[in-house]
N, C-alpha and C positions, 0 to 999 in steps of 0.2 A: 632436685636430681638433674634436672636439666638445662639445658643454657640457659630456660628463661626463670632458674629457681636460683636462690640464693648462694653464695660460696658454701659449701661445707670447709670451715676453720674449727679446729678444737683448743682449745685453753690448755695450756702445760702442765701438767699436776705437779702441785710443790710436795714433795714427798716429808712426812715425817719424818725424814731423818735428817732434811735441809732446817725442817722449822727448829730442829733441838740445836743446830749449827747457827741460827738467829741468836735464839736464847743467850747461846755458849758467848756468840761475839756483840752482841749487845745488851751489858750489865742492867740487871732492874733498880740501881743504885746508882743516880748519876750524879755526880758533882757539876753545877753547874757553871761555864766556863766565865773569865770574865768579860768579854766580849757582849753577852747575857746580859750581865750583871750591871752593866755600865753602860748598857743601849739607852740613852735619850728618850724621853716619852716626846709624843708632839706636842708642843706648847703651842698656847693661841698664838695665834686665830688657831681656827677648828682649820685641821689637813685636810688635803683634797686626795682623792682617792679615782685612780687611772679607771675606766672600766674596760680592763684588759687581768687575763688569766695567766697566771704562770704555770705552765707544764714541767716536773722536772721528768724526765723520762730513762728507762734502759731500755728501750724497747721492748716492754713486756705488753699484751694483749691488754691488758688490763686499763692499764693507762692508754692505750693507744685509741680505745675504744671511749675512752671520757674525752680525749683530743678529737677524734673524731665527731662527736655530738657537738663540741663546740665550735665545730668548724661548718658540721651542718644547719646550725642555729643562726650561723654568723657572727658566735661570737669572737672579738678579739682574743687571741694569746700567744704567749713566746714561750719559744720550745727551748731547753736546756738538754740535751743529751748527753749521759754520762758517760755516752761511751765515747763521744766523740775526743781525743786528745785535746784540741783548740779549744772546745768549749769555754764559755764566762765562767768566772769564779763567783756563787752566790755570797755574795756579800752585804755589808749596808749601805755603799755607796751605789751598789745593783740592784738592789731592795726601793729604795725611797733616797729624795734627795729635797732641793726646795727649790719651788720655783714662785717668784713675785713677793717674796720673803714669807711661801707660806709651806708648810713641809708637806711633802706629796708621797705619798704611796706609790710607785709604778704599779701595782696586779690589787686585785681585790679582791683575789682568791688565790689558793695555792693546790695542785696535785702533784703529789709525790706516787711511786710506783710500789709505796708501801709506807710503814713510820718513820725507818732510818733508812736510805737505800746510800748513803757513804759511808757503810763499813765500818764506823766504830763511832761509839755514844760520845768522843770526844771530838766528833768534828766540826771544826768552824763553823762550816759553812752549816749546819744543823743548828746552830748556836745562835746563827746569824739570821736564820730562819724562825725561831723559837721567838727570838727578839723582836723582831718586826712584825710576826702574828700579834705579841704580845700590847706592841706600841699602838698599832694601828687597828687590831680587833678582825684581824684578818681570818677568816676559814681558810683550813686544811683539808683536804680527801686524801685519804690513805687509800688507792686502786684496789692493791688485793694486799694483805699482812696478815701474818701470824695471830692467832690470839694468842695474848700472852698481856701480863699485868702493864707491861708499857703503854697500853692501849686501851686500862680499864677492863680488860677481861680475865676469867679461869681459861688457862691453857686446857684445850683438848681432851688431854687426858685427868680433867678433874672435873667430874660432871657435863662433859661434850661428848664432839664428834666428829672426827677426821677422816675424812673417804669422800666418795664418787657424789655428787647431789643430785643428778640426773633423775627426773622424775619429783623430787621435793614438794611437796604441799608449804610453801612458805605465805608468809601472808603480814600484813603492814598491821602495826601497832596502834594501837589508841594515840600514841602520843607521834606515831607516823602519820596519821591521818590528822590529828592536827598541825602537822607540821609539814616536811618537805614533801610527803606524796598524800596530799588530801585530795588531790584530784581522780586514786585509783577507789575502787569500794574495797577492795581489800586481799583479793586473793593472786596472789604472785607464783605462778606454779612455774619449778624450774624444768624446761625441755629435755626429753629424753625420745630424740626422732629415729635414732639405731640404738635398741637394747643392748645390742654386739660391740658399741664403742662408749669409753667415759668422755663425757663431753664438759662435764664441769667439774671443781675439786674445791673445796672449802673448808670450813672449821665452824660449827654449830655451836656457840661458846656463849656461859653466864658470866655476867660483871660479877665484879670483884666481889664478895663478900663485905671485908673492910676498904674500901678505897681512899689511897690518900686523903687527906684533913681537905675540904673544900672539893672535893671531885666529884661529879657525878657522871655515871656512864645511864644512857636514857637510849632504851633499843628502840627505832623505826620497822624495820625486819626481823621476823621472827620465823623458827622452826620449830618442829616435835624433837627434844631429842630421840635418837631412836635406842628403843628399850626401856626410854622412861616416861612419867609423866611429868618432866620439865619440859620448859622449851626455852633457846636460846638463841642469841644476836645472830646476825647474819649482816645487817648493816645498823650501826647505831652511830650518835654523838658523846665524845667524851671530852668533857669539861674539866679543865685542872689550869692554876696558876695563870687566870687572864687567856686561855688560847680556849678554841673548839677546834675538835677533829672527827671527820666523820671516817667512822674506820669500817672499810668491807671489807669481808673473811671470806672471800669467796672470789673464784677465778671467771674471767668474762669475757666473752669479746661482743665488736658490732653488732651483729648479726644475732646473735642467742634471740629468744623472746625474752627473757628474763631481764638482759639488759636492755631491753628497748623498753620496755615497760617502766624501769627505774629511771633511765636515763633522764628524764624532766627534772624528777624532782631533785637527785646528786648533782644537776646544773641550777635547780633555784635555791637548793641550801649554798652550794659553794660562794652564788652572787647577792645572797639573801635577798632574791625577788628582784633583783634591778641591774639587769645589764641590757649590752646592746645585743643584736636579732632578734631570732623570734622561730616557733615552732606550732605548728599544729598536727593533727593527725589525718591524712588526706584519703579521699576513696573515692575516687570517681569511675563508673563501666560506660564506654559507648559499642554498642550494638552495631555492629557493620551489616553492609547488604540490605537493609529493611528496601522491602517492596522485591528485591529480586532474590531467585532460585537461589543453591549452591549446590554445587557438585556435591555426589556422595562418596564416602570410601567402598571400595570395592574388599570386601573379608577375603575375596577365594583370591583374588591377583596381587594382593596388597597395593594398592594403588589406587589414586582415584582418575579415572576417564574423562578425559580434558587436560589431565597435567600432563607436562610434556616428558614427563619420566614414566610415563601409563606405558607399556609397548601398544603397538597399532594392532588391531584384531579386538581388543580387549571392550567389551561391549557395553554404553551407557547404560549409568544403573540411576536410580530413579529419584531426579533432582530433592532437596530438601527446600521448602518454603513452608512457610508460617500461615497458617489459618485461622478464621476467625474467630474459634475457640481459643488458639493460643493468642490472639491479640488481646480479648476478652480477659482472658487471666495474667497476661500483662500486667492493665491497668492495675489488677485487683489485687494482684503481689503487690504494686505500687503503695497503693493503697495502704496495706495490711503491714507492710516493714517499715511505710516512711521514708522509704527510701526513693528517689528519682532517675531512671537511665536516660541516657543520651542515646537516640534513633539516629542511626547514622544513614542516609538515605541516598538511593539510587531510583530516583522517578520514573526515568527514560526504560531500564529493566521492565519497572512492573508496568509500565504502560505494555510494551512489547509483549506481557505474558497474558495483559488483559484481553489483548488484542487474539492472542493464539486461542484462548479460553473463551470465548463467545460474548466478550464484551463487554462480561461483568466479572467483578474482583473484592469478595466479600469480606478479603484480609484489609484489603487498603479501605476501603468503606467501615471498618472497624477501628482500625488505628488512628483514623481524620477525623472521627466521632471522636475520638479523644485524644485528638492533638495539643490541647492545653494537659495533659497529662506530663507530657513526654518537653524535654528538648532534643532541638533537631540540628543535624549536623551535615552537608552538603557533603557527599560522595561522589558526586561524577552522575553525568544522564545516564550512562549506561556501564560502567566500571571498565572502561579501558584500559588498556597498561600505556601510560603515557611518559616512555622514556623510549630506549632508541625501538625503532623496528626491529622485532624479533624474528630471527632466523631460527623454526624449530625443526630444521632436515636435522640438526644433532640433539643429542640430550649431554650434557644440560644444553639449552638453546644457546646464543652468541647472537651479538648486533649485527645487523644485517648491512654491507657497504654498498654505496653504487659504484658504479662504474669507473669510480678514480679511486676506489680503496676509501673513501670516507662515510664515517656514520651515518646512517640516515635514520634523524630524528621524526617521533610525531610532531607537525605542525605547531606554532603559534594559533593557530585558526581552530586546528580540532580539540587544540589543550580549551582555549577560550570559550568555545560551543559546548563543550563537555562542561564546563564552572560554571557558565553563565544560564542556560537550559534547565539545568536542574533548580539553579536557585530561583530562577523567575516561577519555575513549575510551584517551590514551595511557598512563597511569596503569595502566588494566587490559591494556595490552599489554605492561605492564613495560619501558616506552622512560624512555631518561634526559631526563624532560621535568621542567623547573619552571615553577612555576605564577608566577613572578616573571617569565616573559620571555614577548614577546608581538608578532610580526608583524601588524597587518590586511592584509587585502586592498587592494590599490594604497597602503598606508599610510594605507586612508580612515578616517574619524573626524575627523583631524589637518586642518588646514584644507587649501583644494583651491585654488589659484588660478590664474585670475581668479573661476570659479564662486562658490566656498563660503571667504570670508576670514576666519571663525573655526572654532575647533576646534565640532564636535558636542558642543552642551551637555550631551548623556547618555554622553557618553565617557569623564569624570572622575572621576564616579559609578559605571558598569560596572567601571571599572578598579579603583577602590579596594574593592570587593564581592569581585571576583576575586581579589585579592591582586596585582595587575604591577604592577610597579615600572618597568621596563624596555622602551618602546615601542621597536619601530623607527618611522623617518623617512626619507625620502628623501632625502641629503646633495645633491643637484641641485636639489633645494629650498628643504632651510630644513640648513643647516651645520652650527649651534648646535646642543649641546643646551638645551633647554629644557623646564620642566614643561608635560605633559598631566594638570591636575588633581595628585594627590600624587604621578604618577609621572614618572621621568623620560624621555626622548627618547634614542634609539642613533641619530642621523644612519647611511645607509648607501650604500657608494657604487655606484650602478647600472651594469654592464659594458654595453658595447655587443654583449652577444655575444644579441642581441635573448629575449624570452621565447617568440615565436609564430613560431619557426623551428627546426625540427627537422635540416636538411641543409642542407650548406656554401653550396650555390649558394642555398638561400631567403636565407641569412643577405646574402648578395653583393646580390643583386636588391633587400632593403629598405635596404641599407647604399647603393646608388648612389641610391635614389629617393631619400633624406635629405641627402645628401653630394654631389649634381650639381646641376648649375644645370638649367633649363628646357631651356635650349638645347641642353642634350647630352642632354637625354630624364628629368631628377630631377626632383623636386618643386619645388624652388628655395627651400627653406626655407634654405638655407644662403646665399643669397644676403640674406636678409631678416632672420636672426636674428645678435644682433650676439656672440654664442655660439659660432659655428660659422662655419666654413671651408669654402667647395666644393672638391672635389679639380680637378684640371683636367679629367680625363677620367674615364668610367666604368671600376670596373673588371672585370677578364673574368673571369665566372661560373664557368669550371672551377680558374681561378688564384688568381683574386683573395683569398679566406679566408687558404688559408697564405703567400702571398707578402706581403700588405700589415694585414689587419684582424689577424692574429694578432700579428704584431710590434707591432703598434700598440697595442692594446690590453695586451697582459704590458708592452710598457715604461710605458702609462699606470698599472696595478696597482701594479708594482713603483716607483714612482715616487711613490707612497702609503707604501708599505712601508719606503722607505727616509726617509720626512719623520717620522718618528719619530711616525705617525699611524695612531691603534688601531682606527678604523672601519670597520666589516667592508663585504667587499665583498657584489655579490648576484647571483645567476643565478636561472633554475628550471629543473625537472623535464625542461624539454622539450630540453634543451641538453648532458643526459647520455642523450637518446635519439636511436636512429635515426644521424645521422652522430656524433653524441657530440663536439660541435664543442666544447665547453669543454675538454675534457681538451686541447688542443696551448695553449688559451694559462693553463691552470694549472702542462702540464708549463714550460715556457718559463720562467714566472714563475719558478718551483722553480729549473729550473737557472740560469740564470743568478743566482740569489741563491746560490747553492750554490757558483757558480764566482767570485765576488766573498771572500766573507768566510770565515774560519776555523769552525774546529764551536765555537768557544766562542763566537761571534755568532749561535745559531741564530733561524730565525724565527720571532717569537711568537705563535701562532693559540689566540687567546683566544674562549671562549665570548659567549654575548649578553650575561649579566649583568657578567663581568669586564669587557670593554669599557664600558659603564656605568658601571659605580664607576669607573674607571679614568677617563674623562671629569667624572667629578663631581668626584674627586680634586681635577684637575689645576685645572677653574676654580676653586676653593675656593682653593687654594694660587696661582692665580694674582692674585685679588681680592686676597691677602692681600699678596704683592709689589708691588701698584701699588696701593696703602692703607700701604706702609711699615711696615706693622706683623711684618715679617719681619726679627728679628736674627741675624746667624751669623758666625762671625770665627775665626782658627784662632791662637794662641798655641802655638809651639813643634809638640809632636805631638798637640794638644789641638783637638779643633773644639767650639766650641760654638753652640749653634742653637736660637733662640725661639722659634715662630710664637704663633698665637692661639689661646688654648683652642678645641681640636676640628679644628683644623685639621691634619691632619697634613704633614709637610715631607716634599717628596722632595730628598733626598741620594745623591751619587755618591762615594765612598771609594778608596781603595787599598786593594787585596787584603789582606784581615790585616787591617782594621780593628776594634776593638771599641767596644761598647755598654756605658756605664754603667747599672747596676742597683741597685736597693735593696739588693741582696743580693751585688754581684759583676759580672762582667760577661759578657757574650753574642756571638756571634760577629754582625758588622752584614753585612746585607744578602744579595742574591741574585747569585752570579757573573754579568756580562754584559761582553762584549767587553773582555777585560780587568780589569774594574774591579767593585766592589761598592756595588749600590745600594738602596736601599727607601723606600716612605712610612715615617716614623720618627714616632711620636707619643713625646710623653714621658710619664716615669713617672706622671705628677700633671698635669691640665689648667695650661697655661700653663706652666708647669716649662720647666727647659731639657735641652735634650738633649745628652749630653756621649758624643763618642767621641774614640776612642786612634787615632790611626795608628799601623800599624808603624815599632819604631822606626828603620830605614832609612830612611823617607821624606825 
């Protein structure tokens, strides 16, 4: 709903009267051309095969969203748009050619934006594509298509079901779970987040009865029809005259859950288990504030006291900090989900509150008793805002100039005393803190806008004095990593599960003031920011948490987790106190991941620094694919793979793959969903990197 939730996109519904308009102009009687007829098989030697994807596209959601995955995977592909005039003509000389006298495949997979997307069964370029699946043993994805016999299926309206899928019970096949999605346990429910809008459209459709002589159509995806007791395709494989196709009957975009959920496995049938990137499922929380207070929201002023949009008069309401019971149950959530947080720590605070409090601090004496529980993450002595000096005689505030009209920054000296204080404090507490990762205070330093549109010039300098490598960022802000001086940027993504609320109803009371229009009693920022959505109506303060903002929020989380995106999320202190409202949408997150995928897809909660490399990685390896200077081609059970001195390649294998060595060779990669993957650097900069598949493949 909100800036920090995901796009709302809806997929175009293909209307039955467009799908009989297929039919009409694409005969289920094709003569085949002879361009077909007269394509060259490859002769020995055995052909080499590009590991690079060919997209044909019209820009329909569908495809855009399978380009998409392979873009966030890292894998290689080249886009053909039909719409464009210029565009290549798909041909066999654009298909495959020979290089070293040996015939080469350029793609090792093919998406189209449907079966036939050039308008008439006698096209070339269809012919020429038919051909070189045929030659080379190439897969085809059909994005979203018609059911209809061209594809191995009953049309629709002979024992289907054409409409809205929103809400669907669909769930993966016997021969889907042994095949492209063995990694899910089985249950694929399609989204329905507004009853009020169709968010998906498809066609529920049974294979053929008689299928051409040598055909078999084999469903992965399956549904209830609705009214009977059959059930039908929704994504299968259909096999005829030498080609496979996997053909989905159903509209999709990025974003759906449904397509994040498939999306792996329509990427490992397309490259049959072995191309280049690489994907997991990411979920990491770090806890801000640990050891100090946070302001609370104020229900009667809507505001919270301390911010600088609070009006003056308006009277401190009674700070939120964490106590020993709730560190206690920390651990033992810990514990009990398996899961680990990252304590994002401010020392300097809690000493100050120890000190106000008679000298002893039963929270922090709780948390240091299980500090091997937890990892720890350096926030500042005492959470300063460390970018320009703030001017708050106005709201919003403004950088405060001196005397010649220039910025006056915080120090070099106070940025340095603030990184370095705090981590020596952890150091002698014996917490698992490094001095390479490093949270500010509201993420200031880094630029603030509209106030403050560059980074603090003594922020690049402090940093490199300290040793961080690894800032966080606001991902509601700036998305990118990018450097702050020699280190780099952790983008992170902000929950809505607010910081200056400690119990469910404060969290309801600031979630309507943000999220309702004027007229039902909110702010009306939601009417104004082109970010955000007003709900229709307020919602009720003793319901509204677990009925609407919890679901809403784990499926926005989980929704991160599943885009094969390693950026950690973020809460603080005050959200595991008091009503301890984080824990129902972490547990949620949890299980519903849990009840999704197998234990061999588990979820990766990587630390601050791993997240960082892992983001440095991937744009380095992705400069390197849209610069061309990425080669990798598979010969028989042979991959071989170039990048650019230092650049390391991510590659994805079949189980049993190995690693050639100077000396022998090494078992490649790390198990994940199936399959074996790793950044792979070669033996010697620029070298190539040679692995085995098992010889089954």
């Amino acid at each position: 709903m909100g800036s920090n939730g995901r796009p709302a996109t809806r997929p175009a519904k293909v209307l039955t009267a467009l799908a009989a308009a297929m039919i009409t102009a694409l005969p289920l009687v094709v003569s085949t051309p002879a361009a077909a007829r007269n394509a060259p098989a490859p002769a020995d030697p055995v052909p080499r095969i590009d590991l690079r994807v060919l997209v044909v596209s019209d820009g329909g959601e569908s495809t855009e969203a399978i380009a998409a995955e392979l873009r966030g995977q890292g894998v290689p592909y080249t886009t053909v748009d039909l719409t464009s005039p210029g565009r290549p003509v798909i041909d066999a000389a654009f298909l495959s050619d020979t290089v070293d006298g040996r015939p080469r495949a350029k793609f090792q997979g093919v998406v189209l934006p449907n079966d036939n997307p050039f308008g008439t069964a006698a096209s070339t370029e269809l012919a020429a594509l038919k051909a070189y699946e045929t030659a080379y043993k190439i897969p085809q994805v059909d994005a979203y298509t018609y059911a209809r016999p061209d594809v191995g299926l009953r049309t629709p309206d002979d024992g289907g079901y054409a409409g809205v899928l929103d809400g669907f019970a669909t769930r993966t096949t016997a021969a889907g779970k042994a095949g492209p999605f063995g990694y899910l346990k089985g249950a694929v429910p399609f989204e329905d987040a507004d009853p009020q809008v169709s968010e998906s459209y498809g066609y529920v459709a049974q294979p053929l009865a008689n299928p051409p002589a040598g055909a078999t159509f084999t469903s992965y995806l399956d549904a209830a029809v609705p009214g009977t007791s059959a059930r039908g395709s929704l994504i299968g494989e259909y096999a005829r005259d030498g080609r496979r196709e996997l053909v989905v009957t159903f509209a999709q975009n990025r974003y759906q859950q449904q397509f994040r959920l498939l999306a792996r496995g329509i990427v490992d049938w397309l490259t049959q288990g072995v191309h280049l990137g690489q994907s997991r499922n990411y979920f990491s929380v770090q806890v801000d504030d640990i050891f100090a207070p946070d302001a609370r929201w104020d229900v009667e002023n809507n505001c919270t006291p301390g911010d600088f949009d609070c009006p003056s008069g308006v009277p401190d309401t009674t700070p939120i900090r964490m106590s020993e019971a709730d560190a206690e149950y920390a651990a033992e959530w810990q514990r009990d989900s398996g899961y680990r947080l990252d304590m994002v720590y401010n020392a300097g605070s809690g000493e100050e509150w120890k000190t106000e409090h008679g000298g002893e601090d039963a929270l922090a004496d709780r948390l240091l008793a299980d500090k091997d529980a937890y990892r720890w993450v350096n926030h500042t002595w005492t959470h300063p805002f460390l970018g320009c000096v703030q001017d708050t005689s106005t709201v919003p505030w403004r950088c405060a100039k001196d005397l010649f009209g220039k910025t006056r920054w915080t120090s070099l000296s106070e940025i340095t005393a603030e990184i370095e204080k705090n981590h020596a404090w952890g150091v002698a507490k014996g917490l698992d803190v490094d001095s390479s990762e490093l949270v500010t205070g509201e993420h200031s330093g880094l630029k603030t806008l509209p106030q403050q549109p560059l980074d603090n010039p003594n922020l690049g300098p402090a940093l490199a004095a300290t040793g961080v490598k690894w800032l966080a960022s606001d991902n509601s802000r700036e998305s990118a990593q990018r450097p702050a001086g020699a280190a780099l940027t952790v983008p992170r993504y902000p929950m809505n599960v607010y910081y200056n609320v400690g119990k469910a109803a404060e969290e309801v009371d600031e979630y309507n003031w943000i999220y309702t229009s004027k007229a039902d009693g909110g702010s009306g920022i939601c009417e104004t920011d082109p970010n955000s959505t007003c709900m229709p109506e307020p919602l009720p303060t003793d319901t509204g948490y677990a009925s609407y903002i919890v679901p809403q929020e784990a499926r926005t989380a989980l929704g991160h987790a599943l885009a094969n995106d390693p950026r950690p999320h973020y809460i603080h202190q005050s959200n595991l106190a008091e009503d301890r409202i984080a824990y129902p949408v972490l547990d949620k997150v949890l299980a519903d991941y849990r009840g999704f995928f197998e234990d061999g897809t588990p979820v990766v909660n990587q630390r601050h620094r791993d997240i960082g490399r892992e983001m440095q990685q991937r744009a380095a390896w992705q400069r390197a694919l849209d610069a061309g200077s990425v080669t990798a081609y598979r010969i028989g059970d042979t991959v071989t793979v170039t990048s650019p001195a230092g650049v390391a390649a991510a590659a994805t294998m079949l189980d049993g793959t190995r690693k050639q060595l100077a000396d022998g060779t090494a078992e490649f990669g790390e198990r994940y969903a199936g399959r074996v993957s790793e950044w792979a650097t070669a033996q010697s900069p620029g070298a190539a990197i040679t692995l085995k598949l098992p010889t089954t493949a």
